[in-house]
N, C-alpha and C positions, 0 to 999 in steps of 0.2 A: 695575084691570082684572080680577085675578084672582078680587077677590071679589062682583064684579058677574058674571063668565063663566058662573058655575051658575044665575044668575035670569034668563037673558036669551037667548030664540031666537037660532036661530045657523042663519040660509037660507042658501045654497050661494054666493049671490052677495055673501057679507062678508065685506069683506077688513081686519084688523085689521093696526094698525102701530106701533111704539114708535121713537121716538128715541136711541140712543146715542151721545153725544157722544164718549167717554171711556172708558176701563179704570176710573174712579168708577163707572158706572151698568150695569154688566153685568149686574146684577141683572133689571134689565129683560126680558131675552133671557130668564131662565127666566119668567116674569109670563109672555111671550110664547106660549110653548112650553105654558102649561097652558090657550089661551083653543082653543075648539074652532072658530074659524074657519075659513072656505074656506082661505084663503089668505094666510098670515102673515111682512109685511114688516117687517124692521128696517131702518131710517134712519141709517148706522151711516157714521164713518169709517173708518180703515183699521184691522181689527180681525181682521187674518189669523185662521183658524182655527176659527173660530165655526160651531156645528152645530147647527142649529134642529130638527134630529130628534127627536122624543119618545121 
């Protein structure tokens, strides 16, 4: 996702999402953080504390 994010229009009405199973794949959540999306959801269990702010 991140390195497709710079080649790819990004209109107001796209909402991008990753999955977080785990404290394994947290990595994700930054991926998430650099796509310039409308609006960006993580699918996440319980993963107190997490800040999707840039």
């Amino acid at each position: 996702m991140r390195k497709l994010a710079a080649k790819l229009p990004w209109p107001k009405n796209v909402w991008m999402g990753v999955s977080v199973e785990d404290s394994r794949v947290f990595d994700r959540i930054d991926d998430l953080r650099e796509v310039p999306a409308a609006i960006r959801e993580p699918l996440i269990g319980s993963l107190a504390g997490i800040d999707l702010r840039s």
